[in-house]
C-alpha positions as CSV (number, residue, x, y, z in Angstrom):
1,X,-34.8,116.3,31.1
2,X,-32.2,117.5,33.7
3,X,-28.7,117.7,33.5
4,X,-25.9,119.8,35.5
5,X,-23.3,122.0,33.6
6,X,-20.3,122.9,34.5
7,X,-16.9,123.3,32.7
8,X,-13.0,124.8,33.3
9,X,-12.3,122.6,35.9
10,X,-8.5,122.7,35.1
11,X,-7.6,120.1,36.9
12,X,-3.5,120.4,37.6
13,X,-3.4,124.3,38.3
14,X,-0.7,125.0,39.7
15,X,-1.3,128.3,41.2
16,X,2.4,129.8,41.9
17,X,0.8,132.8,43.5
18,X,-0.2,131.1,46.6
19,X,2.2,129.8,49.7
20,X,3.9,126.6,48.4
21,X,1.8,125.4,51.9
22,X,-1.4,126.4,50.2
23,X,-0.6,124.7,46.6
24,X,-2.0,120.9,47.8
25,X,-5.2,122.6,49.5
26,X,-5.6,124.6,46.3
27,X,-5.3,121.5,43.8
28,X,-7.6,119.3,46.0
29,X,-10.2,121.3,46.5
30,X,-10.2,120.8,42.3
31,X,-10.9,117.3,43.0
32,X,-13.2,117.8,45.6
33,X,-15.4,120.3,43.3
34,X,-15.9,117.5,41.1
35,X,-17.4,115.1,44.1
36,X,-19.5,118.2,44.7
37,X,-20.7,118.0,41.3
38,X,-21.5,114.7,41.3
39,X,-23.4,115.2,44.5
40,X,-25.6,117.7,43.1
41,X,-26.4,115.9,40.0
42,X,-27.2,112.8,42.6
43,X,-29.8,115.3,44.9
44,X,-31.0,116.7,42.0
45,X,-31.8,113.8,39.8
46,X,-29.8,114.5,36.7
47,X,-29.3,112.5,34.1
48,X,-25.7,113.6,33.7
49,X,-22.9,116.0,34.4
50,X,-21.8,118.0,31.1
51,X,-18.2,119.4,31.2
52,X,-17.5,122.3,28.3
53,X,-13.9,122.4,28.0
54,X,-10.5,122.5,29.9
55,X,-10.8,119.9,32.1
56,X,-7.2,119.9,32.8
57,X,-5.5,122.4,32.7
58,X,-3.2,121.2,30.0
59,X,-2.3,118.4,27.8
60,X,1.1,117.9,29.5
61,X,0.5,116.7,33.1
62,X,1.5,114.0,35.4
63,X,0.1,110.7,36.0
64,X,-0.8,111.1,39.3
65,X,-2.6,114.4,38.7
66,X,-4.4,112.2,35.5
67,X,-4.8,109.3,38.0
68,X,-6.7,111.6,41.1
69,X,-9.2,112.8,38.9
70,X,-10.1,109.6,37.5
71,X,-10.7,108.7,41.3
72,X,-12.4,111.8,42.1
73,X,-14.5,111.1,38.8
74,X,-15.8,107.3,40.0
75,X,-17.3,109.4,43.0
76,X,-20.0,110.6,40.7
77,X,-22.7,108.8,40.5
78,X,-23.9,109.3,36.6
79,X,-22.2,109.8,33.2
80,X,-20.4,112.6,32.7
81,X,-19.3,114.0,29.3
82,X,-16.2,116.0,28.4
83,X,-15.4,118.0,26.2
84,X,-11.7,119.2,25.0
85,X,-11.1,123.1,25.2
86,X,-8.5,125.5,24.8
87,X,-6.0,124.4,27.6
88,X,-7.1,120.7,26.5
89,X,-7.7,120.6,22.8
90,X,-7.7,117.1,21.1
91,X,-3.9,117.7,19.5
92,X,-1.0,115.0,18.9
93,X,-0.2,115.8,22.8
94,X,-3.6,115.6,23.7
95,X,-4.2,113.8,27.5
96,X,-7.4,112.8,26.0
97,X,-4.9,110.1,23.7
98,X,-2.4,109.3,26.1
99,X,-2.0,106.1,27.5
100,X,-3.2,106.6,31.1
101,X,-6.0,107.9,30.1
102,X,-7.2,105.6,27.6
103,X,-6.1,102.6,30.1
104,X,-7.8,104.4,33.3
105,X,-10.8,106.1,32.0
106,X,-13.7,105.1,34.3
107,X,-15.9,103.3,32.3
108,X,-18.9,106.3,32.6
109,X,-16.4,108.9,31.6
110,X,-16.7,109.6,27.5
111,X,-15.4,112.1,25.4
112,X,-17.0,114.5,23.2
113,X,-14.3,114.0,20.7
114,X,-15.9,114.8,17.4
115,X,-17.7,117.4,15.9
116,X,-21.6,117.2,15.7
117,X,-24.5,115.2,17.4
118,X,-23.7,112.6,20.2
119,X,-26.7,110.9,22.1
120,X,-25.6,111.4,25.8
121,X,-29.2,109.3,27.4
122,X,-32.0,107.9,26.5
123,X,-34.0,111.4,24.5
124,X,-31.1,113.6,24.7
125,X,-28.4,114.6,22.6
126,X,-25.6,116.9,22.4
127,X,-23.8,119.1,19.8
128,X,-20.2,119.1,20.6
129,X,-17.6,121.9,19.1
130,X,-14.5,120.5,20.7
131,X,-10.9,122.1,20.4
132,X,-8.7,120.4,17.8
133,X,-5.6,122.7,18.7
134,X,-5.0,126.1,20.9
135,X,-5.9,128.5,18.0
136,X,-9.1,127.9,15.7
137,X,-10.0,129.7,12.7
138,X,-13.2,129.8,12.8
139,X,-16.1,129.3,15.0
140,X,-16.7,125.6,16.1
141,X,-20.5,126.2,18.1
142,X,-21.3,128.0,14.1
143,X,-19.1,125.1,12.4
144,X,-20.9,122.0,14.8
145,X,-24.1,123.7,14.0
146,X,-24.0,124.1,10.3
147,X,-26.3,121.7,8.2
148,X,-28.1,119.8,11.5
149,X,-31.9,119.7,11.0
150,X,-34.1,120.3,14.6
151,X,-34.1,117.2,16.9
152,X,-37.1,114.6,16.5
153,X,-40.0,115.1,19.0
154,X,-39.8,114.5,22.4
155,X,-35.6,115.0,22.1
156,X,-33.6,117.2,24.0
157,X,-30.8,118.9,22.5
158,X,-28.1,121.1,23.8
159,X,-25.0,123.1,22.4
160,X,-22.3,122.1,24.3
161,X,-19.0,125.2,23.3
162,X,-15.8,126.4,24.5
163,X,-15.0,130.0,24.3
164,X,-15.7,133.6,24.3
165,X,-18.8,134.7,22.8
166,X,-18.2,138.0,20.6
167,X,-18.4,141.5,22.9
168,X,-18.0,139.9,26.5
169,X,-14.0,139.7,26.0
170,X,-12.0,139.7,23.3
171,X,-13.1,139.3,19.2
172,X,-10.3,136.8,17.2
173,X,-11.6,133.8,14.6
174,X,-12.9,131.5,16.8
175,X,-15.0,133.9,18.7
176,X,-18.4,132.3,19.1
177,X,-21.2,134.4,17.5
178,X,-24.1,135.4,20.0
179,X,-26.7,136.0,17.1
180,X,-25.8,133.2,15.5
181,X,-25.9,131.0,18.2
182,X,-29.5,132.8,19.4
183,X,-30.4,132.1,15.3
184,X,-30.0,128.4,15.8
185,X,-32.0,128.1,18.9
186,X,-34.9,129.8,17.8
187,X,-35.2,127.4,14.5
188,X,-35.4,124.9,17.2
189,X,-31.6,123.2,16.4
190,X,-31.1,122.8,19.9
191,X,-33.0,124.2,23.2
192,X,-29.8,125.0,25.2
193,X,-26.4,126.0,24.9
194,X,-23.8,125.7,27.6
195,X,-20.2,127.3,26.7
196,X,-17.2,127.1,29.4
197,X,-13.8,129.4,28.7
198,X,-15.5,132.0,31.1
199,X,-14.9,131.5,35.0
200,X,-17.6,133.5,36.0
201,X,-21.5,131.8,36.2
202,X,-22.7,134.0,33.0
203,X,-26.1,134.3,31.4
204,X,-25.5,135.4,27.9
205,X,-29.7,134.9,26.9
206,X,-32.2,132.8,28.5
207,X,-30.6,129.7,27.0
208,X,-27.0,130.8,26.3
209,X,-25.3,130.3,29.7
210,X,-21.6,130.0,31.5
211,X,-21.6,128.1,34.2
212,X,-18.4,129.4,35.6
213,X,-15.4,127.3,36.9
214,X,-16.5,125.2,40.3
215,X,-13.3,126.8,42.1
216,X,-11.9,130.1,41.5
217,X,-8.8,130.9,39.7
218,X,-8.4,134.3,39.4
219,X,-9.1,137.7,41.9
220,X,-10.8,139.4,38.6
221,X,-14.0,136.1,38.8
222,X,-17.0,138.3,40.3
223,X,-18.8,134.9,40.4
224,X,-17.0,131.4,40.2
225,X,-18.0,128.6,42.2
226,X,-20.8,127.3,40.4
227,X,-22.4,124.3,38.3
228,X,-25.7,125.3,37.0
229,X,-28.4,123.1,37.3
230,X,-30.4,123.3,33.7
231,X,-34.3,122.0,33.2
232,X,-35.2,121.3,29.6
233,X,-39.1,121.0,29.8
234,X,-41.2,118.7,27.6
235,X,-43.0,121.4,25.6
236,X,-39.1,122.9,25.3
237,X,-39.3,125.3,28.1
238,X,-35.6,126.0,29.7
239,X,-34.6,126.8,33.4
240,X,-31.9,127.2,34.9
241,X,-30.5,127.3,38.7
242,X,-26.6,127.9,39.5
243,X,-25.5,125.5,42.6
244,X,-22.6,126.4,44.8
245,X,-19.7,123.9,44.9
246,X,-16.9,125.9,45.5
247,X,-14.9,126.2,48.7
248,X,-12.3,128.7,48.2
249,X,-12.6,132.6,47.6
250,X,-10.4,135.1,46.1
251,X,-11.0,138.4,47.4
252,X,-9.6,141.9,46.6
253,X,-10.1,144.6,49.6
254,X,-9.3,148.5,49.4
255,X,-8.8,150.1,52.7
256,X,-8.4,153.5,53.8
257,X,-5.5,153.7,56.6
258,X,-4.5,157.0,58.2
259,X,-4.9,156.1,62.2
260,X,-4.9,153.7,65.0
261,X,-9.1,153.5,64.5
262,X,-8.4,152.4,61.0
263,X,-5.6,149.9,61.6
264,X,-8.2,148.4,64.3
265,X,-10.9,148.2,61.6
266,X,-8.2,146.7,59.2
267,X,-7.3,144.1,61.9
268,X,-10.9,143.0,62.6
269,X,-11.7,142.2,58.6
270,X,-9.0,139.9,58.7
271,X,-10.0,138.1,62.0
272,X,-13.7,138.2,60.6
273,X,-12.7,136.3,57.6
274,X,-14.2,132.7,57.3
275,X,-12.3,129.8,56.3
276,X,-9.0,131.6,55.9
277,X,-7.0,128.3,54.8
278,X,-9.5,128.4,51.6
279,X,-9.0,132.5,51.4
280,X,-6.5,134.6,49.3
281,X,-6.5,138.0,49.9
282,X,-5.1,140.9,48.0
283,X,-4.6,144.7,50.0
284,X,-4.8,147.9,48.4
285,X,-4.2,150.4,51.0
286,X,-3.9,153.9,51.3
287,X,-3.1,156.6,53.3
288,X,-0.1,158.0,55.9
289,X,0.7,156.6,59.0
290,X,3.3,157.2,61.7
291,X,6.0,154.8,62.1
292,X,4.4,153.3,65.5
293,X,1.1,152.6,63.0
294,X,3.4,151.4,60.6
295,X,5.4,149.2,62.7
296,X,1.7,147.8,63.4
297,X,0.4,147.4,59.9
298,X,2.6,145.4,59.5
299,X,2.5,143.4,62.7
300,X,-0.9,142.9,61.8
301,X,-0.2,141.7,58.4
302,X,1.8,139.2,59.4
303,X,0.2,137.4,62.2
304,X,-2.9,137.6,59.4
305,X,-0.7,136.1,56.6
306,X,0.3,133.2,58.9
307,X,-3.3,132.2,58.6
308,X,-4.3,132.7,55.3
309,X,-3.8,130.7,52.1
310,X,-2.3,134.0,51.1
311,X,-2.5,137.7,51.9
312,X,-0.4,139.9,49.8
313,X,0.0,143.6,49.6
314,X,-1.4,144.4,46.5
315,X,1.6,146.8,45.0
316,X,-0.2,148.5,41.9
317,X,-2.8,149.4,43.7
318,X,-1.3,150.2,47.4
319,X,-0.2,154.0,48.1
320,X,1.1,154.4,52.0
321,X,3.2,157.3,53.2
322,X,4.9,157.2,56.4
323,X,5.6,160.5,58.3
324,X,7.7,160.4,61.8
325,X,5.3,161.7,64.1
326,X,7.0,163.9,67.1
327,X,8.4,161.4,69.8
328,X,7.8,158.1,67.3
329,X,11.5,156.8,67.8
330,X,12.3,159.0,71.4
331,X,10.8,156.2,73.2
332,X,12.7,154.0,72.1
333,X,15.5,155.4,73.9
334,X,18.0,154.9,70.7
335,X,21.5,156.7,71.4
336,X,24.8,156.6,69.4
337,X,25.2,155.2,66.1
338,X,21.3,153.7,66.3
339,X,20.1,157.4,66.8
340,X,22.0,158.8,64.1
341,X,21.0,156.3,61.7
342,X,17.0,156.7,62.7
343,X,17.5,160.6,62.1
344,X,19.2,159.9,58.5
345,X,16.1,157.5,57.9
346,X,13.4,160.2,59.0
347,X,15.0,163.0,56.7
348,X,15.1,160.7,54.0
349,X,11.4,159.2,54.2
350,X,9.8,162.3,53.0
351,X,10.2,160.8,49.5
352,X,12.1,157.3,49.8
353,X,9.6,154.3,50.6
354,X,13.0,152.1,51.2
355,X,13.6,154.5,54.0
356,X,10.0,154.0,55.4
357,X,10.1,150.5,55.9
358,X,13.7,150.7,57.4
359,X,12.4,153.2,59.9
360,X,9.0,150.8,60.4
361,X,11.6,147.1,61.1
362,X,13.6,149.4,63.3
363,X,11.1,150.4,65.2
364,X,9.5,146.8,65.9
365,X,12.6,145.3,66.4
366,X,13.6,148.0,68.9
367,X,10.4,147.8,70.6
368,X,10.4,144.1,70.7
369,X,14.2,144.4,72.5
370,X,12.8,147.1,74.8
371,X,10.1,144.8,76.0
């Protein structure tokens, strides 16, 4: 048996951090993961496509964003199965209940909406441990597990879970136990389990996997992108292959930047870049420049950001000094009340960064007037 798993598509992200140009690129490419995943399952021969938790990113979203992943959900070729989470739990508000998706549910779209056992095909079955509201008090995989006995011969069975498994992030009630979990697999309750709440493709055991959300949401992912491609032998045996899917990359870069040869080497990893439309980029840079290499930096930084879906100067983690260099602002050939204020900017950007990037936008625009 074959299926492909996936889960936090969170369909509706809004993603405020990015250029309000970038926004509609970032939100389709959510759609588009999901026709990726349904390709996959197609070229890979699985039986279905297994979705464990937040789907969308919340209960409280518009129609058309409801409405465009229905569309993008017809695209794939078998059934797929969802299960609620934490930004989707099955509550009174629940998108799972509401009208347009009751009335445009494609027709091999189900829900895991209940605790327990659900045949998903023909020999396989799936324990479900959906969300019923943003704050369980227990844990559901230990809860949907309790009392099953091992699946008849010749059935597949997987554990399909939402949330963090106890020592990878955080420990609160509904914290899903790893022993336990590993407990019930080796008494042969279920061969597999498949959990979703972390973005990055995990593997927790042999059978205890994350397969990551298919398109990145956060700088801190090491390895989103995925679906996972997962083999459940005859005699029980379990493999499993993560697929790329995703399009867009998130990417953190620390640089060095104390002279001309660095500020070259800066400017050539930003033109290098692939697919900068699909690319954020955050910049922790250090060092001391001149003005003139100042000025540049941030020439260079934006003619870069015009190109990328965002490139932002990562402040936490960015410490640049600018020190005047002999003869930075002389050729300029600044007289009068310009000169005066240049030499009240220099003796104040010892220790005032305000006064740095006054004396770097001086200098630009001066040299851009000069030329």
């Amino acid at each position: 048996m074959r299926f492909v798993a996936t889960a936090d598509w969170q369909i509706g992200m809004t993603a405020h951090f990015l250029e309000a140009e970038a926004r509609p690129r970032f939100a389709q490419a959510r759609l588009d993961a999901v026709r990726a995943t349904g390709r996959v399952a197609a070229e890979r021969g699985a039986a279905f496509v297994l979705v464990c938790g937040d789907v969308f990113e919340s209960n409280q979203l518009d129609r058309q964003v409801v409405g465009r992943a229905f569309d993008a959900l017809r695209d794939v070729p078998v059934p797929v199965w969802l299960l609620p989470g934490n930004h989707d739990p099955l509550d009174a508000a629940s998108v799972y209940r509401s009208p347009e998706f009751l009335a445009g549910c494609p027709e091999h779209v189900h829900v895991l909406d209940r605790p327990g056992l659900h045949e998903v095909a023909p020999g396989v079955e799936v324990v479900a441990a959906p969300w019923f509201s943003k704050r369980p008090l227990s844990d559901l995989v230990a809860d949907a597990l309790e009392g099953l006995e091992p699946p008849a011969p010749g059935t597949a069975r997987v554990v399909a879970g939402h949330g963090s498994v106890v020592g990878f992030d955080r420990t609160n009630p509904s914290t899903i136990s790893e022993p336990g979990l590993t407990a019930a697999l080796d008494a042969g309750l279920a061969h597999v389990a498949v959990l979703g709440d972390r973005h990055s493709t995990t593997r927790v055991t042999d059978r205890v996997w994350y397969p990551g959300a298919p398109e990145v949401t956060s700088r801190l992912e090491d390895d989103p992108g995925n679906v996972l491609v997962v083999d459940v032998a005859d005699d029980g045996a379990v493999s499993v292959e993560p697929v790329r899917v995703g399009a867009w990359r998130f990417v953190a870069h620390a640089a060095r930047v104390d002279s001309a040869a660095d500020l070259d080497a800066l400017e050539r990893w930003l033109r290098e870049q692939p697919a900068k439309e699909r690319t954020a980029v955050w910049l922790s840079l250090t060092g001391t420049l001149s003005v003139a290499e100042k000025a540049r930096l941030d020439a260079v930084l934006d003619d870069a950001g015009s190109l990328y879906a965002l490139l932002d100067l990562w402040a936490r983690h960015t410490d640049l000094a600018v020190r005047p260099a002999d003869g930075d602002m002389d050729e300029l050939g600044l007289t009068g009340f310009a000169r005066e204020a240049v030499d009240e900017l220099v003796a104040r950007s010892a220790d005032d960064p305000a006064a740095q990037d006054a004396l770097s936008l001086l200098y630009r625009l001066a040299s851009a007037g000069a030329r």
